[in-house]
Backbone as XML, in Angstrom:
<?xml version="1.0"?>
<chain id="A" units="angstrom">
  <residue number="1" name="UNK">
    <atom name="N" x="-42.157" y="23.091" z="29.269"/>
    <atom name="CA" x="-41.477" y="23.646" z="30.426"/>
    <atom name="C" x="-40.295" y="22.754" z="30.765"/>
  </residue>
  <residue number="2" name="UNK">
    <atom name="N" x="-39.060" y="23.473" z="31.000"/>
    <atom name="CA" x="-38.161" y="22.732" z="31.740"/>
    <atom name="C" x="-37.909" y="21.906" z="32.735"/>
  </residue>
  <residue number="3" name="UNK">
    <atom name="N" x="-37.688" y="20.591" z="32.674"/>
    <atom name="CA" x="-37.357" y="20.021" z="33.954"/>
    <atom name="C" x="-36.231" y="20.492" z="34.666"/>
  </residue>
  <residue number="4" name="UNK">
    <atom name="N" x="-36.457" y="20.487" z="35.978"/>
    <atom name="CA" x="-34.807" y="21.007" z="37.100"/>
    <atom name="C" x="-34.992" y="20.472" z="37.860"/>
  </residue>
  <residue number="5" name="UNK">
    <atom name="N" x="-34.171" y="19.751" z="38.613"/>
    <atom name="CA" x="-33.318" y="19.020" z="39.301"/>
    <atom name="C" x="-33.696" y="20.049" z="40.563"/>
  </residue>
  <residue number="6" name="UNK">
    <atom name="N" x="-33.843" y="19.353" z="41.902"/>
    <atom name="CA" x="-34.285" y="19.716" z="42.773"/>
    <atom name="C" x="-33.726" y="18.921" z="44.062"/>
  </residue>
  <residue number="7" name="UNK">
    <atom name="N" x="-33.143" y="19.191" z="45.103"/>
    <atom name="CA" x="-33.067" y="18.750" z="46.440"/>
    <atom name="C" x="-33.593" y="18.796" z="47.286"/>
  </residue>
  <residue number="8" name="UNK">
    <atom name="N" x="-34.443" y="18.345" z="48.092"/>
    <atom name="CA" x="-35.731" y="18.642" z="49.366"/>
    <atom name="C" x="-34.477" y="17.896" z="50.566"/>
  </residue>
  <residue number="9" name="UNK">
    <atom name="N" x="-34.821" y="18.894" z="51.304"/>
    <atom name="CA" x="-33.801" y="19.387" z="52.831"/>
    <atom name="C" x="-34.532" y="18.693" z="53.972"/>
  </residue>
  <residue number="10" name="UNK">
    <atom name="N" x="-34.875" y="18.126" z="54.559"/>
    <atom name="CA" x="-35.626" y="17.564" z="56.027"/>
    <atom name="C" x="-35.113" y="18.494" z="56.575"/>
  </residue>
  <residue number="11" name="UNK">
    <atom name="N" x="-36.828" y="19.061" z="57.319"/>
    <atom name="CA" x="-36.351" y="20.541" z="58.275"/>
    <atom name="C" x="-37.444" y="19.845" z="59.614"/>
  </residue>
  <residue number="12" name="UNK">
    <atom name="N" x="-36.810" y="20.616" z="61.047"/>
    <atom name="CA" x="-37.340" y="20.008" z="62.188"/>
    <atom name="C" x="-39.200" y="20.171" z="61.982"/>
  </residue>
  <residue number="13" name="UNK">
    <atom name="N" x="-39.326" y="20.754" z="61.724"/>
    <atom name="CA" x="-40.778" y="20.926" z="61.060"/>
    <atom name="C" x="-41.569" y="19.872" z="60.163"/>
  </residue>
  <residue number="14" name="UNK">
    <atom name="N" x="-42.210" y="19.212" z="60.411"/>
    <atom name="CA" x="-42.983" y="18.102" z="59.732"/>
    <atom name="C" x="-43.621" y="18.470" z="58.041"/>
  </residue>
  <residue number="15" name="UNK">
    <atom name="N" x="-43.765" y="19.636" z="58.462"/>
    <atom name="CA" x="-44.712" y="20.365" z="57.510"/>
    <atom name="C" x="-44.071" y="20.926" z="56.489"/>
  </residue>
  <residue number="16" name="UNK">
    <atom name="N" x="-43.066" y="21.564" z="57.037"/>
    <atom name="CA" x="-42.045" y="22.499" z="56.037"/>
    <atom name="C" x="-41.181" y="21.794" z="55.082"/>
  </residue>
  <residue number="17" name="UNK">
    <atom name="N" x="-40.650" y="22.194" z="54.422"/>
    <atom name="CA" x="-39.646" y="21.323" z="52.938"/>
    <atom name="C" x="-39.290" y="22.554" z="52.550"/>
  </residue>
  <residue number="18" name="UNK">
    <atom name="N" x="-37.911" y="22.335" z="52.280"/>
    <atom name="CA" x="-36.764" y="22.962" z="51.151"/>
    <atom name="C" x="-36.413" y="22.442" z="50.667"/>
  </residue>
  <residue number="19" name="UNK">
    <atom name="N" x="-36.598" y="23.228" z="49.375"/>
    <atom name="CA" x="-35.939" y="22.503" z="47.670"/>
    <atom name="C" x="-35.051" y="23.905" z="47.506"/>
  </residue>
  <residue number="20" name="UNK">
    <atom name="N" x="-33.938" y="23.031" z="46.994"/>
    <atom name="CA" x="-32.812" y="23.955" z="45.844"/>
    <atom name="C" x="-32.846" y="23.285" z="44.825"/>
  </residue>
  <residue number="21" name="UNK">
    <atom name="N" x="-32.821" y="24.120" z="43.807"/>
    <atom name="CA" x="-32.489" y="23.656" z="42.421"/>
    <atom name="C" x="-30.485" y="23.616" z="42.092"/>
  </residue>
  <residue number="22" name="UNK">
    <atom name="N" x="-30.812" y="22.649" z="40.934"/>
    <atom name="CA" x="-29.078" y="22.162" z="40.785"/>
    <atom name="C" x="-28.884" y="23.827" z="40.027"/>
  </residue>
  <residue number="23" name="UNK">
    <atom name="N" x="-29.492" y="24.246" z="39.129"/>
    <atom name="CA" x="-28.428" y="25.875" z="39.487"/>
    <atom name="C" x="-28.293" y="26.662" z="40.296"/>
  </residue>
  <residue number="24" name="UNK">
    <atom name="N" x="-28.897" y="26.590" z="41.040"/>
    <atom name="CA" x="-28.734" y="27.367" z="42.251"/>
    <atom name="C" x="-27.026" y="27.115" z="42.840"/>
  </residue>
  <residue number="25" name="UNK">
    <atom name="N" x="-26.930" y="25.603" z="43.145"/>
    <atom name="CA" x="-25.810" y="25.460" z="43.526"/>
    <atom name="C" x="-24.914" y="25.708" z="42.563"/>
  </residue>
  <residue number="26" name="UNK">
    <atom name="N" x="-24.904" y="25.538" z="41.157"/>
    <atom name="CA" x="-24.123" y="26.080" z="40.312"/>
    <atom name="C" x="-24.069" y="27.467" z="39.872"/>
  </residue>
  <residue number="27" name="UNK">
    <atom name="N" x="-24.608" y="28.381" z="40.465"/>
    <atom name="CA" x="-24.733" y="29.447" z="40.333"/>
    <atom name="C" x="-23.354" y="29.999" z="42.010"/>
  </residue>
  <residue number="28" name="UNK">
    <atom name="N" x="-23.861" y="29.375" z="43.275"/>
    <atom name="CA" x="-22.709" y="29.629" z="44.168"/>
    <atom name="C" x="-21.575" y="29.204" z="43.805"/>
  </residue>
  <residue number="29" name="UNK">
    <atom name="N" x="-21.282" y="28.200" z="42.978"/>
    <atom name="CA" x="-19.967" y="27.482" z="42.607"/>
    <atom name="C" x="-19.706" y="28.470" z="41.905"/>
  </residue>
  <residue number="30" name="UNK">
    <atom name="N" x="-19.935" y="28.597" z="41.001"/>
    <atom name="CA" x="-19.163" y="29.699" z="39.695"/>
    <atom name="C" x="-19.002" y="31.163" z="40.285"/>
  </residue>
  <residue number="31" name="UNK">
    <atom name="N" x="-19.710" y="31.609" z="41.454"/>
    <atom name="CA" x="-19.433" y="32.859" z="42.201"/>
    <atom name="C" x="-18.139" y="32.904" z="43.107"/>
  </residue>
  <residue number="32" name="UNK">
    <atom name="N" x="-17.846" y="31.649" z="43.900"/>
    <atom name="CA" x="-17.043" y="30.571" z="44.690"/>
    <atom name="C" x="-15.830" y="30.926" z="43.603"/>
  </residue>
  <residue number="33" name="UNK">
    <atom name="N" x="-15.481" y="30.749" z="42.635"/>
    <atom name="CA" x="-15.112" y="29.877" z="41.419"/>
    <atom name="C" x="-13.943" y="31.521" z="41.102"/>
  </residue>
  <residue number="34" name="UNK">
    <atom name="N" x="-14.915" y="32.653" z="40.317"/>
    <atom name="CA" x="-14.396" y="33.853" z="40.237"/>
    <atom name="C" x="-13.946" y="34.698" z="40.750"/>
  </residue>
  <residue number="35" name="UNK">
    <atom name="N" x="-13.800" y="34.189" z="42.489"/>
    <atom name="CA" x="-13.705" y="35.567" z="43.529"/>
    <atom name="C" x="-11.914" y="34.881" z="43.888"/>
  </residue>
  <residue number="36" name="UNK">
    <atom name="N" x="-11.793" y="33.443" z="43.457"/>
    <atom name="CA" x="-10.339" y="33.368" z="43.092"/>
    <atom name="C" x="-9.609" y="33.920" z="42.695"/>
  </residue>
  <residue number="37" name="UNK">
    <atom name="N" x="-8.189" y="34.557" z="42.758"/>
    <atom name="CA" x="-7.485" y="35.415" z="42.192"/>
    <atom name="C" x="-6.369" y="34.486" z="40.794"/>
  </residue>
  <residue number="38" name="UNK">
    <atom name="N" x="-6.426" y="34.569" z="40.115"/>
    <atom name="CA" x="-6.013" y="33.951" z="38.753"/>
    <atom name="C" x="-6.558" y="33.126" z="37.855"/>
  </residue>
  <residue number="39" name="UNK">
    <atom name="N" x="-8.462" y="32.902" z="38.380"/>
    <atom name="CA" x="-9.889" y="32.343" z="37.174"/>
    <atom name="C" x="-10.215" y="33.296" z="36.810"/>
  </residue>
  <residue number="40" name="UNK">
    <atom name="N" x="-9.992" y="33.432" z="35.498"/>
    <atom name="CA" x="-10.730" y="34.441" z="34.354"/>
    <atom name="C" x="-12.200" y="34.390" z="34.361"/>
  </residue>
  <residue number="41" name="UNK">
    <atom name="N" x="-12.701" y="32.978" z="34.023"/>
    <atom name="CA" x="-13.892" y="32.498" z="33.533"/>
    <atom name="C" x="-14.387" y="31.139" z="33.858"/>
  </residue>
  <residue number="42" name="UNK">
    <atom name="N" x="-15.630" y="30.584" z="33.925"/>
    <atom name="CA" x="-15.634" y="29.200" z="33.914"/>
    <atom name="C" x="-16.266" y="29.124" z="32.856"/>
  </residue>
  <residue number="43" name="UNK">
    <atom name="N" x="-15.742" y="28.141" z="32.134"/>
    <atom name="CA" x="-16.696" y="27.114" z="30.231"/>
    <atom name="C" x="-16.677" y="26.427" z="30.123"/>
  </residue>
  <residue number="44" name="UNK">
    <atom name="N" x="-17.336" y="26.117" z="29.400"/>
    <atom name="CA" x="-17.639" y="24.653" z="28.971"/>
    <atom name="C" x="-16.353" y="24.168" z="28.286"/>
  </residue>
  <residue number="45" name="UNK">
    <atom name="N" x="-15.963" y="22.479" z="28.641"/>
    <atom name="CA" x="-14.784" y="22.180" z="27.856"/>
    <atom name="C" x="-15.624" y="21.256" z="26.956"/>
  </residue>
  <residue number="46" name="UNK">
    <atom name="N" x="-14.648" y="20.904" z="25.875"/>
    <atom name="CA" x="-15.067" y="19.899" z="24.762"/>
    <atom name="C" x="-16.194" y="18.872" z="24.793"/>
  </residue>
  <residue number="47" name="UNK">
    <atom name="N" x="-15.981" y="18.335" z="25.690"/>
    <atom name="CA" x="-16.808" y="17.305" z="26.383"/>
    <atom name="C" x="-18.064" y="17.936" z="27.229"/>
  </residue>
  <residue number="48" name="UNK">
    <atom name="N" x="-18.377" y="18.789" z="26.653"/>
    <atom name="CA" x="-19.435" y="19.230" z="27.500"/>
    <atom name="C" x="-20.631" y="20.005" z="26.601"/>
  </residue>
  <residue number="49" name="UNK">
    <atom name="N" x="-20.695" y="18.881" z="25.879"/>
    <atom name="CA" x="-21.658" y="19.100" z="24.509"/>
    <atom name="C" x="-23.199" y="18.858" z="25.001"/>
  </residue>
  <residue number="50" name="UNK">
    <atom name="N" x="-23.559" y="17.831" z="25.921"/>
    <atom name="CA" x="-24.822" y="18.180" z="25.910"/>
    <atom name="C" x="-25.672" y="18.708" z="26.644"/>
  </residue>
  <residue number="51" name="UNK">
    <atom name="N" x="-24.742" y="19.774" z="27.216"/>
    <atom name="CA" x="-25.253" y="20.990" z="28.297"/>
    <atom name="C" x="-25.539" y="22.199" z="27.237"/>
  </residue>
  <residue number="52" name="UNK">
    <atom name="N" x="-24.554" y="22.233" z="25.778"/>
    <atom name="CA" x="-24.626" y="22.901" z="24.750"/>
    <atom name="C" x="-26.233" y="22.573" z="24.250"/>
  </residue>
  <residue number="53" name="UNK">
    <atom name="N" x="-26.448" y="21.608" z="23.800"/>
    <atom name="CA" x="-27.791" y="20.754" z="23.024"/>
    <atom name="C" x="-28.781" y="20.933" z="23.651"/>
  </residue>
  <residue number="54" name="UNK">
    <atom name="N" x="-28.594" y="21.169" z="25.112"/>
    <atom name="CA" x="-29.965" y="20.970" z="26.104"/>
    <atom name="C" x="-30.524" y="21.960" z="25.826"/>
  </residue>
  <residue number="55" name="UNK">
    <atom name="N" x="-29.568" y="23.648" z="25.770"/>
    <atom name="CA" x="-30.224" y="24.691" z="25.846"/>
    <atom name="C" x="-30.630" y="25.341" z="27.384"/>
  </residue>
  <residue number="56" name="UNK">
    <atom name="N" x="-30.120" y="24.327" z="28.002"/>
    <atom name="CA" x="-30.286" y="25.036" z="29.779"/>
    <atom name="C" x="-29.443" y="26.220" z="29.814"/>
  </residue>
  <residue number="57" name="UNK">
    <atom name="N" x="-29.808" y="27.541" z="30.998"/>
    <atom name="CA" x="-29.652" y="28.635" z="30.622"/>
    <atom name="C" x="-28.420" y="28.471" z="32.368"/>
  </residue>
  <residue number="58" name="UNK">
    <atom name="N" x="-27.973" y="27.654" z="32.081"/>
    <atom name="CA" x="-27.113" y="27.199" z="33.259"/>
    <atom name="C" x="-25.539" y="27.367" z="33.473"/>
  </residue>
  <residue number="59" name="UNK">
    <atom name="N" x="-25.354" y="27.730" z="34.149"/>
    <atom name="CA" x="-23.559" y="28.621" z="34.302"/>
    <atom name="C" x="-22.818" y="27.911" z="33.350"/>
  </residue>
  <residue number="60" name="UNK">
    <atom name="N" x="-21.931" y="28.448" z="32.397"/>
    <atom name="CA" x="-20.906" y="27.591" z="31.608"/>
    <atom name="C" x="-20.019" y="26.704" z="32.257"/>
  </residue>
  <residue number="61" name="UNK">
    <atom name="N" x="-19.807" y="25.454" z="31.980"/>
    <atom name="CA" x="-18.739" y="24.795" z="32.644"/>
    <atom name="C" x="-19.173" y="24.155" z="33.864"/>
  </residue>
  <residue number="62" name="UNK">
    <atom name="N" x="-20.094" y="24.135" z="34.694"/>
    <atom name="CA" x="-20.435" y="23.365" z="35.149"/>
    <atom name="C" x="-21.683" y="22.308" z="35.621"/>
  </residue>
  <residue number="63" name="UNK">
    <atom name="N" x="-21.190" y="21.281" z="36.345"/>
    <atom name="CA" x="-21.867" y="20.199" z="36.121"/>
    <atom name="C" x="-22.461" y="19.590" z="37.682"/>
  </residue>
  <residue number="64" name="UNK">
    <atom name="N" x="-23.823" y="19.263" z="38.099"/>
    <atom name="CA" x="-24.024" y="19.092" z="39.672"/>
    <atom name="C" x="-24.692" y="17.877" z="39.677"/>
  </residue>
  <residue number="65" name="UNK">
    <atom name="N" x="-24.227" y="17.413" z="40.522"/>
    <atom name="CA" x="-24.762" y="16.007" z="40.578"/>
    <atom name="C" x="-24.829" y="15.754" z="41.987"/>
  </residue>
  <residue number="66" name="UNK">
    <atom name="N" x="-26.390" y="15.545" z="42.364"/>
    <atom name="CA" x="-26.663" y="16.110" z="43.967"/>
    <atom name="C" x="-27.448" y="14.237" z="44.063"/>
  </residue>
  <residue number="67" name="UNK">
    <atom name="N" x="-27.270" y="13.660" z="45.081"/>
    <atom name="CA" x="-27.792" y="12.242" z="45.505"/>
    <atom name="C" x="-27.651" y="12.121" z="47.285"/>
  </residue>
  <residue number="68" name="UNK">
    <atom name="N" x="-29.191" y="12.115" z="47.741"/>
    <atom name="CA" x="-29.422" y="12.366" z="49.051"/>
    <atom name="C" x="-29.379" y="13.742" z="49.120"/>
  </residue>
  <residue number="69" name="UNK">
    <atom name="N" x="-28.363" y="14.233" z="50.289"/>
    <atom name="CA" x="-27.805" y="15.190" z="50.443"/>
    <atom name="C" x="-26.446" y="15.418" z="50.444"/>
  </residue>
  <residue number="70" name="UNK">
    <atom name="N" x="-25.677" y="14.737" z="49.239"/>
    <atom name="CA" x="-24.270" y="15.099" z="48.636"/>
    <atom name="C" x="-24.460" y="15.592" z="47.537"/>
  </residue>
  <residue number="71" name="UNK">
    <atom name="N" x="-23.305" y="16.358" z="47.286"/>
    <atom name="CA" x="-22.875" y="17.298" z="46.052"/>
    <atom name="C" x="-21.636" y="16.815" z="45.382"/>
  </residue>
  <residue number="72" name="UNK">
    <atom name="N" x="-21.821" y="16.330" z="44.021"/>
    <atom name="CA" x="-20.109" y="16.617" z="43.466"/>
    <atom name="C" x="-20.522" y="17.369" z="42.284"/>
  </residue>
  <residue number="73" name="UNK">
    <atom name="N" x="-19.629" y="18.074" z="42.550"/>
    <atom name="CA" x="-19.657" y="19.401" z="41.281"/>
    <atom name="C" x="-18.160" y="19.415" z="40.289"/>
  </residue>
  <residue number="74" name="UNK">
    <atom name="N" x="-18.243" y="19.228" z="39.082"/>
    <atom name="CA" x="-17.091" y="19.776" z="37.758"/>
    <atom name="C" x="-17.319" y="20.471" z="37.670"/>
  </residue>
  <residue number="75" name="UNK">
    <atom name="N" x="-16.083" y="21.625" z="37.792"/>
    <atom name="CA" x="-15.713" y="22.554" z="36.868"/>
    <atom name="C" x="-14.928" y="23.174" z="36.188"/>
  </residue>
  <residue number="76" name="UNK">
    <atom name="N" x="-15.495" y="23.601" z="34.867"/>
    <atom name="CA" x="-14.342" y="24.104" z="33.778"/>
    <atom name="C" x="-13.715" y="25.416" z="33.707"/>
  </residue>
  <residue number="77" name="UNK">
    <atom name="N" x="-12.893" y="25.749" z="34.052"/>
    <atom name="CA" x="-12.210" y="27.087" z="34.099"/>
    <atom name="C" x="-11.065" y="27.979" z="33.264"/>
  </residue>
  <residue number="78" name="UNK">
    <atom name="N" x="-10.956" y="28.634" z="33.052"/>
    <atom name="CA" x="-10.085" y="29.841" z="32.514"/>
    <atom name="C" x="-8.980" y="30.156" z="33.490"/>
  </residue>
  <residue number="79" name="UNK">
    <atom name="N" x="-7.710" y="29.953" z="33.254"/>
    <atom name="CA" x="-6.772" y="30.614" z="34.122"/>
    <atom name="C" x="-5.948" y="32.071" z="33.238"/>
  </residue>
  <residue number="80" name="UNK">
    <atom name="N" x="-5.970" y="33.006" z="34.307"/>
    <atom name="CA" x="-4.805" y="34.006" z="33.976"/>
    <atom name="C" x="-2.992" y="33.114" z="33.683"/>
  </residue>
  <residue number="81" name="UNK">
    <atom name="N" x="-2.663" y="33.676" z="32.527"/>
    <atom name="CA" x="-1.229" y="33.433" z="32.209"/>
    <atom name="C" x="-0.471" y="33.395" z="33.028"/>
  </residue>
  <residue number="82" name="UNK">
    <atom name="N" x="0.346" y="33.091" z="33.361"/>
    <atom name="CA" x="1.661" y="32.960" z="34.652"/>
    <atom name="C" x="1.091" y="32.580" z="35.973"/>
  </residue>
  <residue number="83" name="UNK">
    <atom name="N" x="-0.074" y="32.533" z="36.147"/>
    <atom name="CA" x="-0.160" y="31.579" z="37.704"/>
    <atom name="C" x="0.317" y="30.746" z="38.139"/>
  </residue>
  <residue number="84" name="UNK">
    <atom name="N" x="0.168" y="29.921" z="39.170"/>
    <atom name="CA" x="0.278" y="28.639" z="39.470"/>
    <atom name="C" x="-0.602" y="27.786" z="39.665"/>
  </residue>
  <residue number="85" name="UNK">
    <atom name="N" x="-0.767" y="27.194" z="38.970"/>
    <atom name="CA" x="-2.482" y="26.380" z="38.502"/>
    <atom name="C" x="-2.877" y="25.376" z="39.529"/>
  </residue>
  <residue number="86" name="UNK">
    <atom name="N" x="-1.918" y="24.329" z="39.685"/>
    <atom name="CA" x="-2.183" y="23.864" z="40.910"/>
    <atom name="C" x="-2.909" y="24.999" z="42.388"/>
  </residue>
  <residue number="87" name="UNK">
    <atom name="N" x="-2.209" y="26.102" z="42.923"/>
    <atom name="CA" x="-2.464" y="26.563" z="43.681"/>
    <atom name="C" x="-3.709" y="27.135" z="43.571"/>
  </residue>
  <residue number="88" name="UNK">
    <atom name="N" x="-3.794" y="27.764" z="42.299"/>
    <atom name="CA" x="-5.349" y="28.161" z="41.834"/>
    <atom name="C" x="-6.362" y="27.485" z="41.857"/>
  </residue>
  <residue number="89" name="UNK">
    <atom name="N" x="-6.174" y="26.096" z="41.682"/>
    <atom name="CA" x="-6.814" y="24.911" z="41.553"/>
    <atom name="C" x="-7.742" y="24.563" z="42.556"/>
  </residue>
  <residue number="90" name="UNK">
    <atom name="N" x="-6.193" y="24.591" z="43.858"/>
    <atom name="CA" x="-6.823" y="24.138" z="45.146"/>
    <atom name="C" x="-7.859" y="25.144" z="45.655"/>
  </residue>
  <residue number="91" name="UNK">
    <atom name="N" x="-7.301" y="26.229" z="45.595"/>
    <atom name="CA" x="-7.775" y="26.941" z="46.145"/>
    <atom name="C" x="-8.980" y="27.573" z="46.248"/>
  </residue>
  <residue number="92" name="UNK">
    <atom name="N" x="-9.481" y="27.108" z="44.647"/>
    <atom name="CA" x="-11.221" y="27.428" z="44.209"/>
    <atom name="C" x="-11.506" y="26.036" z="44.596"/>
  </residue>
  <residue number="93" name="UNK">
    <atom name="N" x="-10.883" y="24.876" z="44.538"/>
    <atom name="CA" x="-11.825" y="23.558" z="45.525"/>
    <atom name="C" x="-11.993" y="24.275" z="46.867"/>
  </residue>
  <residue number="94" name="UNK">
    <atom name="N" x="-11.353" y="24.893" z="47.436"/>
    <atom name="CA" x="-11.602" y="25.411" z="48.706"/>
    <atom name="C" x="-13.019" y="26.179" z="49.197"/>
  </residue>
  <residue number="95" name="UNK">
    <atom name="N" x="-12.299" y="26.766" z="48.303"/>
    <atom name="CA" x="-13.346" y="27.879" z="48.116"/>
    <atom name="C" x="-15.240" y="27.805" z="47.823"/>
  </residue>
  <residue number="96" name="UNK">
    <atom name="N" x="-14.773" y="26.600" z="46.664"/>
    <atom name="CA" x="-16.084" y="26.259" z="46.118"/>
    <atom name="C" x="-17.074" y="24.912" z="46.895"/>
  </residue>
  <residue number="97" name="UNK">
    <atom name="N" x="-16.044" y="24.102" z="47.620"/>
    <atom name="CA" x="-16.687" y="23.385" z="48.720"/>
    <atom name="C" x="-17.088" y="24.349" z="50.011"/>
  </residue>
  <residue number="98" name="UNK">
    <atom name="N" x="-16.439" y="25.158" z="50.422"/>
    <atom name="CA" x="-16.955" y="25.987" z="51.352"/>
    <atom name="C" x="-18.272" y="27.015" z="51.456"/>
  </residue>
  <residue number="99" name="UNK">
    <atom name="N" x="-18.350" y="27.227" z="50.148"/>
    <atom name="CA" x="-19.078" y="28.533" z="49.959"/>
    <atom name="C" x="-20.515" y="27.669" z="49.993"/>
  </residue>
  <residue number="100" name="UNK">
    <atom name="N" x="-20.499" y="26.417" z="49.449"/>
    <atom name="CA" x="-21.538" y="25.790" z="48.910"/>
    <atom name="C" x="-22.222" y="24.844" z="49.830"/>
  </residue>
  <residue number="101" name="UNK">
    <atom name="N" x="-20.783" y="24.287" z="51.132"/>
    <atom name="CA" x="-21.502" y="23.704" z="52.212"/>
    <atom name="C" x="-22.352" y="24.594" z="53.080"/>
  </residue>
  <residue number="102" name="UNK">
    <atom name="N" x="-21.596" y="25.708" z="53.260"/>
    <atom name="CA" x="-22.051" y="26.918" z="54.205"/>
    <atom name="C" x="-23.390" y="27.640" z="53.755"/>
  </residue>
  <residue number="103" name="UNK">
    <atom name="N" x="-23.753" y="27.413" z="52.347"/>
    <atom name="CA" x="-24.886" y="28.415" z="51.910"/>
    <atom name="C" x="-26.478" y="27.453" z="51.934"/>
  </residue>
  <residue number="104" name="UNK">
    <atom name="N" x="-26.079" y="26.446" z="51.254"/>
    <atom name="CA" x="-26.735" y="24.998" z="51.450"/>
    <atom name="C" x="-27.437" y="24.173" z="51.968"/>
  </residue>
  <residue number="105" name="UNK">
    <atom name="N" x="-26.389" y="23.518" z="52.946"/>
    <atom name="CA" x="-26.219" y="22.895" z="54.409"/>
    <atom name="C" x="-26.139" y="21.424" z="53.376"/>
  </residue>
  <residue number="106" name="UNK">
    <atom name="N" x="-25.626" y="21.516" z="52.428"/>
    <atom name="CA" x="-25.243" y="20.122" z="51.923"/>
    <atom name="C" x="-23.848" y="19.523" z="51.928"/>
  </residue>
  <residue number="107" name="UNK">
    <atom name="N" x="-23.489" y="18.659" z="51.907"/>
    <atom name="CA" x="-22.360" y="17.746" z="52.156"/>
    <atom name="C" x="-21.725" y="17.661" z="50.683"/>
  </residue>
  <residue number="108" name="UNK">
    <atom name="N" x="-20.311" y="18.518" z="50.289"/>
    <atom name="CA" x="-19.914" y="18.389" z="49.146"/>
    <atom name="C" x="-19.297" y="17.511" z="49.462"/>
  </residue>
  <residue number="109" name="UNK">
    <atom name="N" x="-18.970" y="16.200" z="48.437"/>
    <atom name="CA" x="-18.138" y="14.993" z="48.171"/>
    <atom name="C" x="-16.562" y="15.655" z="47.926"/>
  </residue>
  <residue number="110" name="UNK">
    <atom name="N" x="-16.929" y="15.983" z="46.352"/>
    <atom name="CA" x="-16.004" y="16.175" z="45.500"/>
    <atom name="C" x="-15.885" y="17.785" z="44.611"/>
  </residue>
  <residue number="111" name="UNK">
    <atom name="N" x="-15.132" y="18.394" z="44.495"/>
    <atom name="CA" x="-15.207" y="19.616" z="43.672"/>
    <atom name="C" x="-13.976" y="19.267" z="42.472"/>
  </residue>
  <residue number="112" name="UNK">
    <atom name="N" x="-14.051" y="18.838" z="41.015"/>
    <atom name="CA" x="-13.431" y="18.529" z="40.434"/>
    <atom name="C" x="-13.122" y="19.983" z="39.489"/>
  </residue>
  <residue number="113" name="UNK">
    <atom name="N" x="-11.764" y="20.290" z="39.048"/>
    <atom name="CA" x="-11.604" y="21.623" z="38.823"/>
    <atom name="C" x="-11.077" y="20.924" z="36.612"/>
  </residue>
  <residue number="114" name="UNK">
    <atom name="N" x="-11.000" y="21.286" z="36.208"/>
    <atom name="CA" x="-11.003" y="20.902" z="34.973"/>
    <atom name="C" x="-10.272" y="22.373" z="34.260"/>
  </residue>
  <residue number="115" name="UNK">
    <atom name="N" x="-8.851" y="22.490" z="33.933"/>
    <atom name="CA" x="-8.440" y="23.829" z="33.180"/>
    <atom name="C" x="-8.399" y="23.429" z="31.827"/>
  </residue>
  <residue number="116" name="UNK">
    <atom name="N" x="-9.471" y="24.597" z="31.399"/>
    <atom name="CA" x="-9.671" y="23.945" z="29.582"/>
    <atom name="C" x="-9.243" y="25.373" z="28.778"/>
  </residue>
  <residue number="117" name="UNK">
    <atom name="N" x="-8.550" y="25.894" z="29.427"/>
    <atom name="CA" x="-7.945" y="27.565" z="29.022"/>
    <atom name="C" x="-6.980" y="28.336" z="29.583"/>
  </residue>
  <residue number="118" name="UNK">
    <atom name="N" x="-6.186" y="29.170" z="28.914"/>
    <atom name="CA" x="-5.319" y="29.806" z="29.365"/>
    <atom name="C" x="-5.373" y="31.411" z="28.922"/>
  </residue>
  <residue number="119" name="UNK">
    <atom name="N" x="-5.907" y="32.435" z="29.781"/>
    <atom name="CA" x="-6.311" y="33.455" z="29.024"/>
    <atom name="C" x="-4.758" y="34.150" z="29.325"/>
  </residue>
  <residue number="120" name="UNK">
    <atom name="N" x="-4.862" y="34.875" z="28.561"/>
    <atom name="CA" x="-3.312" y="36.132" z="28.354"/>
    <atom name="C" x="-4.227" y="37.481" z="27.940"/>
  </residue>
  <residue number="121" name="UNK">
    <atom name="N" x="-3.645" y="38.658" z="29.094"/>
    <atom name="CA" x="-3.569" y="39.755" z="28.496"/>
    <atom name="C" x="-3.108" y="40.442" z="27.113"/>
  </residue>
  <residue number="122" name="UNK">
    <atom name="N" x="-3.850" y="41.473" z="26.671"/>
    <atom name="CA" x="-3.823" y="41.682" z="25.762"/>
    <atom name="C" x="-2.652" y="42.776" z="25.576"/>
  </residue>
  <residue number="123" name="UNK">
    <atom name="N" x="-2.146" y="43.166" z="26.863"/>
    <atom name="CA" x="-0.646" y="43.798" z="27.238"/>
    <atom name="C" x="0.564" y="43.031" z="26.538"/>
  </residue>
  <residue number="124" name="UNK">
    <atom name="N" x="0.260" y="41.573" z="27.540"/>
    <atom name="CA" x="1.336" y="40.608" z="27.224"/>
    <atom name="C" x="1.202" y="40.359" z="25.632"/>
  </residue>
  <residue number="125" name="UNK">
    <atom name="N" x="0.597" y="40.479" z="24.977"/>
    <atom name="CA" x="0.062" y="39.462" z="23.608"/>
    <atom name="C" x="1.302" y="40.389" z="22.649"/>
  </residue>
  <residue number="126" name="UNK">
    <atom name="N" x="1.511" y="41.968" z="22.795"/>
    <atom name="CA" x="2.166" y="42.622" z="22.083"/>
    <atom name="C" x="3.352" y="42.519" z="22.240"/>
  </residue>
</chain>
């Protein structure tokens, strides 16, 4: 059986405990991630071989690294041709720290955005 990565939440309740698992939050990131207007996709970049090896059935491209109750999350993305990448950039950090503090109740650090692609229509290609 798989090991997963788990966060337990202190709730006013003595008794009670919440756990999220690290895909879970990588599952809101990459939702966070696509509702951007000019991310195609998020994947895995080069360097991201032993998420390949593990066999975890875990969103492409990204990476969670949860300590206490902070989050920093990488991720690898696909941009549409002619954007402005920077702006795209920011704007899924925005997006993807927000979606993830708000759903959570965890404290994102860092949202590191990584462009390992450039997709082009298949309009433009002709």
């Amino acid at each position: 059986m798989d090991e997963q990565n788990v966060i337990g939440l202190e709730t006013t309740e003595e008794v009670d405990q919440i756990q999220i698992a690290d895909d879970v939050i990588a599952v809101v990131a990459e939702i966070a991630a696509l509702e951007v207007d000019g991310i195609t996709a998020t994947t895995a970049g080069k360097g991201d071989l032993m998420q390949a090896l593990s066999g975890k059935k875990r969103p492409k491209g990204i990476k969670i690294e949860v300590s206490e109750n902070e989050v920093f999350i990488d991720l690898g993305i696909m941009v549409k041709y002619g954007v402005k990448i920077q702006k795209v950039c920011k704007e899924a950090q925005e997006k993807v720290k927000n979606s993830v503090e708000t759903m959570t109740g965890l404290n994102v650090i860092s949202v590191n955005i990584h462009v390992v692609g450039v997709h082009f229509d298949k309009e433009q290609e002709a």
